[in-house]
C-alpha positions in Angstrom: 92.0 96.2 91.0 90.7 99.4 89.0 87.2 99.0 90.5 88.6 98.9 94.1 86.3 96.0 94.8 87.5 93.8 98.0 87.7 89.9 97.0 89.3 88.7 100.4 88.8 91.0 103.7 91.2 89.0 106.1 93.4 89.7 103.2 93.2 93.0 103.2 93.2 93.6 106.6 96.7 91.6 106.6 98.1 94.4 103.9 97.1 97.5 106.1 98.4 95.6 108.9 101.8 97.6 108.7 100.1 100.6 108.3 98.7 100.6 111.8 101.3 98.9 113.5 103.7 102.3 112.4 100.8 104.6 113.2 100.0 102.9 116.8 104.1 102.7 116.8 104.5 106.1 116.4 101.7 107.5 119.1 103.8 105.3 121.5 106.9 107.5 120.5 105.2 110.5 121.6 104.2 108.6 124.8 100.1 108.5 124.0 100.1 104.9 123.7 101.9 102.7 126.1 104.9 100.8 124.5 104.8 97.8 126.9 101.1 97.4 126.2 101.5 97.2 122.3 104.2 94.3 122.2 100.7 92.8 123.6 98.8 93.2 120.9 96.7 95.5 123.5 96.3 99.8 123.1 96.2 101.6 126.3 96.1 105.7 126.4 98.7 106.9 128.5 98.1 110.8 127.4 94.6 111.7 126.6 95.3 115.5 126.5 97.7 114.9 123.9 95.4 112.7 121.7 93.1 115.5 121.7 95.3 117.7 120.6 95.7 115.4 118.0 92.2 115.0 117.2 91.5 119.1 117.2 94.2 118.9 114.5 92.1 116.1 112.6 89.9 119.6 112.3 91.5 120.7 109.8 91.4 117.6 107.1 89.1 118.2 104.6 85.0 117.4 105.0 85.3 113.8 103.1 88.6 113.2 105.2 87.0 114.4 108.3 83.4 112.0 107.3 85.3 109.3 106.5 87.5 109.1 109.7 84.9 110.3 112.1 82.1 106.9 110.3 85.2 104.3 110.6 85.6 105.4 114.4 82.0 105.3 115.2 81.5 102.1 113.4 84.3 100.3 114.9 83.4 101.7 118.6 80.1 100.1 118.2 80.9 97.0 116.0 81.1 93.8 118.2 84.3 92.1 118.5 83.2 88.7 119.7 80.4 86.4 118.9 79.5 84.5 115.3 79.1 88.3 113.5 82.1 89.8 115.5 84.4 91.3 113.9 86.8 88.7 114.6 84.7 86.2 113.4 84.2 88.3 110.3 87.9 88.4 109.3 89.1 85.3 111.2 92.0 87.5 112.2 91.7 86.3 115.4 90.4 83.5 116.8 86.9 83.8 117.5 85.6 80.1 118.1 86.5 80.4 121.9 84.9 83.4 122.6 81.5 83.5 124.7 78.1 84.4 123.3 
């Protein structure tokens, strides 16, 4: 919509969906990511040097790219995951009703 106004969240998460599985996808190509993990649903760091090579090349993105990217990781590193306002609650993504509080 032209006002860029978000009616249904789980929706959306479903659309950008893709775009992270070929982005996560593509850090296991390089070996960063383990493979085996990610057919798991799961992310596990096999190279941190290269990942920071990757993140001194986020450097060079522009101040609002840079703000933008460095907020959404600091919010979702401290965002809870479980529990009635988890994030997997929030979405109902993933199931969240047998999670402990």
């Amino acid at each position: 919509n032209p006002y860029n106004t978000i009616y249904d969240g789980r929706k959306l998460l479903e659309r950008l969906r893709p775009y992270q599985m070929g982005a996560l996808t593509c850090l296991a190509s390089y070996g960063i990511v383990d493979s085996r993990e990610l057919l798991n649903n799961k992310v596990k760091i096999l190279d941190s040097d290269k990942l920071l090579k990757i993140y001194k090349e986020l450097d060079k993105l522009a101040d609002e790219e840079h703000n933008a990217l460095s907020w959404l990781c600091l919010y979702f590193r401290t965002f809870p995951m479980n529990g009635v306002n988890g994030f997997k609650s929030r979405t109902k993504l993933l199931v969240s009703k047998y999670d402990s509080f």
